[in-house]
C-alpha positions as CSV (number, residue, x, y, z in Angstrom):
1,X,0.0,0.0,0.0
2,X,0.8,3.5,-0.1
3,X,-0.8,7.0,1.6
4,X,-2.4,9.4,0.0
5,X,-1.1,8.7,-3.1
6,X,-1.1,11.8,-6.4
7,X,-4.6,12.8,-7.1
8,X,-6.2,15.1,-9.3
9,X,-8.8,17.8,-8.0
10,X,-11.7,15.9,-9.1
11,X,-10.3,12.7,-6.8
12,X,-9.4,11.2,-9.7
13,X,-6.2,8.8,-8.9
14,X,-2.6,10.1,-11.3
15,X,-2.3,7.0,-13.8
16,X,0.9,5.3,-13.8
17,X,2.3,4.6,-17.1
18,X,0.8,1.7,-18.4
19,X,-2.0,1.9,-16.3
20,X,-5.9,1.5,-17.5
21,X,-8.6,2.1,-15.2
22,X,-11.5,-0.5,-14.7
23,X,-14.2,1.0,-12.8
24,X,-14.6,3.3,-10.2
25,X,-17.3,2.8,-7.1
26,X,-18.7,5.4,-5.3
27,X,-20.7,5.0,-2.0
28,X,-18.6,2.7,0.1
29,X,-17.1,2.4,3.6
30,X,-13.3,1.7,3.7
31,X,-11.7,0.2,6.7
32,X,-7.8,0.1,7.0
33,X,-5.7,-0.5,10.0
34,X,-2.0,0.7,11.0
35,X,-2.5,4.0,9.3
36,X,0.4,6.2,10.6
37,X,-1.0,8.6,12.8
38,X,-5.0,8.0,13.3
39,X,-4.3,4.3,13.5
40,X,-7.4,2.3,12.3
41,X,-9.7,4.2,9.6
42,X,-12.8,4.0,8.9
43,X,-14.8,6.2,6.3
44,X,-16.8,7.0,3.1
45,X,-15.7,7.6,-0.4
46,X,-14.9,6.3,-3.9
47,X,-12.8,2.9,-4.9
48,X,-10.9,3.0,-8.1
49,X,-9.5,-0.1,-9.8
50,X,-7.2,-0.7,-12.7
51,X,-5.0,-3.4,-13.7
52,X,-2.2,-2.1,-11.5
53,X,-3.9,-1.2,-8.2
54,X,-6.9,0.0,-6.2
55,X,-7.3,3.3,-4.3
56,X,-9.7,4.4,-2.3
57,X,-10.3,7.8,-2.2
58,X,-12.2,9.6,1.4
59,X,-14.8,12.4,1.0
60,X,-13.7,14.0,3.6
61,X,-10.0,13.3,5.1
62,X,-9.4,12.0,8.2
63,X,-6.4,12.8,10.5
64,X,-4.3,13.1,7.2
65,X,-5.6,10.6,5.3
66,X,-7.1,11.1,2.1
67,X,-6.3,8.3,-0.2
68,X,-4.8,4.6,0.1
69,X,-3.3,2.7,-3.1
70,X,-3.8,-1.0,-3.0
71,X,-1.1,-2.9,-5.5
72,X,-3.4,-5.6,-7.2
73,X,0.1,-7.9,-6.6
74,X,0.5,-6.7,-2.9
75,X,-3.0,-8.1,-1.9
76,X,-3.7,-11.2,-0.8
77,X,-6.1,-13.1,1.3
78,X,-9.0,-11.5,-0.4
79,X,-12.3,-12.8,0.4
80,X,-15.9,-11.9,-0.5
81,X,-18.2,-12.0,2.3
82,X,-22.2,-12.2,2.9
83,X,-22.8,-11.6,6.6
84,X,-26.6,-12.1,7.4
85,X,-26.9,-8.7,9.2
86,X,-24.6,-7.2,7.8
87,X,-23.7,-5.6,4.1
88,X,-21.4,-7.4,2.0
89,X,-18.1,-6.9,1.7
90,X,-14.5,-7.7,0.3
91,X,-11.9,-8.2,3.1
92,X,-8.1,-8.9,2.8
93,X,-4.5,-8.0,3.5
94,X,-2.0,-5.5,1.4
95,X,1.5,-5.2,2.1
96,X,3.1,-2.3,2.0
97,X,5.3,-0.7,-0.3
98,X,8.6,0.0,0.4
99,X,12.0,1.3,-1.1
100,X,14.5,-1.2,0.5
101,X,14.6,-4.7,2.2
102,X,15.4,-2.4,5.9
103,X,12.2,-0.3,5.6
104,X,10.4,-3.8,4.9
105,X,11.5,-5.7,8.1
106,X,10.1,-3.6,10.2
107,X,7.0,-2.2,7.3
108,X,3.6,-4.3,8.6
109,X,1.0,-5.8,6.8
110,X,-2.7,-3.8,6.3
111,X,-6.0,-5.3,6.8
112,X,-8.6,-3.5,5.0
113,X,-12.3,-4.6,4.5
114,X,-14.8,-2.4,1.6
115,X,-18.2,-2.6,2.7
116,X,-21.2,-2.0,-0.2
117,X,-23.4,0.0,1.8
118,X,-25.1,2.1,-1.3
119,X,-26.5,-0.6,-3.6
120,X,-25.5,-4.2,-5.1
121,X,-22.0,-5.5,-5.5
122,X,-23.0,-8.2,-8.4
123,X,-20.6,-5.9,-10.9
124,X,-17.8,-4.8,-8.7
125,X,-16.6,-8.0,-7.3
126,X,-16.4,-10.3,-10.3
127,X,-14.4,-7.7,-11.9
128,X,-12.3,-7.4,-8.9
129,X,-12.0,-11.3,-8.3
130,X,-11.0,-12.1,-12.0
131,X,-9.0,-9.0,-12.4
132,X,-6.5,-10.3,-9.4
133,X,-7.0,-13.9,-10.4
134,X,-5.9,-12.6,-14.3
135,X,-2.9,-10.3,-12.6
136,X,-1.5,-13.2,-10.6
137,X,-1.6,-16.0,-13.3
138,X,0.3,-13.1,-15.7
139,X,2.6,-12.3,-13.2
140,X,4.3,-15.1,-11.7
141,X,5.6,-12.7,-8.8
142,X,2.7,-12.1,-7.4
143,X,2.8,-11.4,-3.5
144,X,0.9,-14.4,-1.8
145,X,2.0,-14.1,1.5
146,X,3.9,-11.6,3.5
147,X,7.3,-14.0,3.0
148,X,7.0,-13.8,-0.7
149,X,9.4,-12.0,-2.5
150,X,8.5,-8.6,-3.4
151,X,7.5,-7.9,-6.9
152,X,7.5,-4.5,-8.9
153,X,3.6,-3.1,-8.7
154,X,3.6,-1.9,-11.6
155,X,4.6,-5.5,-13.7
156,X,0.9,-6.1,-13.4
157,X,0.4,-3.1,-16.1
158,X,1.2,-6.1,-18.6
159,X,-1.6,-7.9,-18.0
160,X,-4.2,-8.1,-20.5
161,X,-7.4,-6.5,-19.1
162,X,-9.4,-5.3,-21.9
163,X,-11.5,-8.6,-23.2
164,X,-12.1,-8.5,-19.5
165,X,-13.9,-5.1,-19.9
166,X,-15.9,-5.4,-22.6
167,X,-17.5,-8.9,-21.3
168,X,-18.3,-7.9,-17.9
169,X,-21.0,-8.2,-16.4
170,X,-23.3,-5.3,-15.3
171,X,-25.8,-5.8,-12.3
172,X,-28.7,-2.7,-12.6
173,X,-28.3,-2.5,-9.3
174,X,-24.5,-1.8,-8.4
175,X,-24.1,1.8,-9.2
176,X,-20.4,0.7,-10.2
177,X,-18.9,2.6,-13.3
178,X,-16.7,1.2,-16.1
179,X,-14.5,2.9,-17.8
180,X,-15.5,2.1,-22.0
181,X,-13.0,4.5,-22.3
182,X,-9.8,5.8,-20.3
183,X,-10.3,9.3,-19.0
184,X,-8.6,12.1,-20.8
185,X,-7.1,14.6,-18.3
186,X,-4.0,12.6,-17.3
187,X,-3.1,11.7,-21.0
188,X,0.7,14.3,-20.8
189,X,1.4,13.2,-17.4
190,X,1.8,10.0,-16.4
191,X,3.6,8.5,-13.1
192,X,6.5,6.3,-13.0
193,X,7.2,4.5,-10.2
194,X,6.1,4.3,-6.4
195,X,9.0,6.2,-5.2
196,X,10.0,9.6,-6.9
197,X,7.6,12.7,-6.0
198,X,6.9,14.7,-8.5
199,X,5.5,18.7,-8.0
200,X,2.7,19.7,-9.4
201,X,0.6,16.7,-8.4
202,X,1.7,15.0,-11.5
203,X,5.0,13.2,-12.6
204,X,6.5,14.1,-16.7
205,X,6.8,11.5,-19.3
């Protein structure tokens, strides 16, 4: 994972190069836990999802926190759930993303849980399922376990995702969008890697 990762004004996560987004879900509640500072989070706001990563994105921030990126090969342990009284949910684990083998020793692992508390779910998790089930089967590093060796995030921009797109599934009552078509504004600036800031809220070519 990473905090509060580039955004533009509209909430609208930087792409990385290589990146295509999938959807974008508005209307759920995002739980994370270890968050530097307020500790375990818990708010409202928008999940994005492309074939590199997800990021949630608050409506309002929270001690400092406005954004967390979710690399699709950093998750594991994902699970749907269907709790009787409860809505349903996706829970898991993400590891987090670090710059050198020191920082990871002592880096821990993040449980987060999205809960679908604004309409159905039936076209946001297939997409998400296959999607990670089709970015670990191209990308034979994929992050399993908290022992595994880390992999670049950004080798899952080389999995195929469009035939994906244009044969999902859309339930009339999971207010999910897809993306038909990638949105426009981030088409000169691009992001590169995890690690290098860039001013501007935006990282050059």
């Amino acid at each position: 994972m990473a905090l509060n990762p580039q955004l533009y004004g509209n909430g609208m996560p930087v792409a990385f190069v290589g990146e295509m987004f999938v959807l974008a879900r508005d209307g759920v509640e995002f739980q994370v836990d270890k968050i530097p500072g307020p500790g375990n989070v818990k708010t409202k706001g928008t999940i994005y999802l492309s074939n590199i990563r997800m990021v949630f994105v608050s409506r309002k921030p929270v001690d400092g926190f406005v954004a967390f990126d979710m690399p699709l090969l950093y998750v594991h342990g994902e699970k749907f759930n269907q709790p009787i009284f409860a809505c349903n949910n996706i829970s898991g684990f993400v590891e987090p993303v670090v710059q050198n083998e020191v920082q990871r020793a002592v880096a821990s692992t993040h449980k987060f849980k999205i809960l679908f508390k604004e309409g159905g779910c039936g076209t946001f998790v297939p997409l998400f399922l296959n999607l990670i089930k089709s970015v670990r089967q191209y990308n034979q590093h994929s992050i399993n376990s908290a022992a595994a060796p880390r992999a670049d995030p950004l080798q899952a921009a080389q999995t195929p995702v469009e035939d994906m797109m244009r044969h999902a599934y859309v339930d009339p009552n999971d207010p999910t969008k897809i993306f038909l078509q990638q949105p426009t504004q981030d088409s000169q600036l691009r992001r590169r890697n995890y690690h290098q800031p860039a001013p501007d809220n935006s990282e050059q070519v």
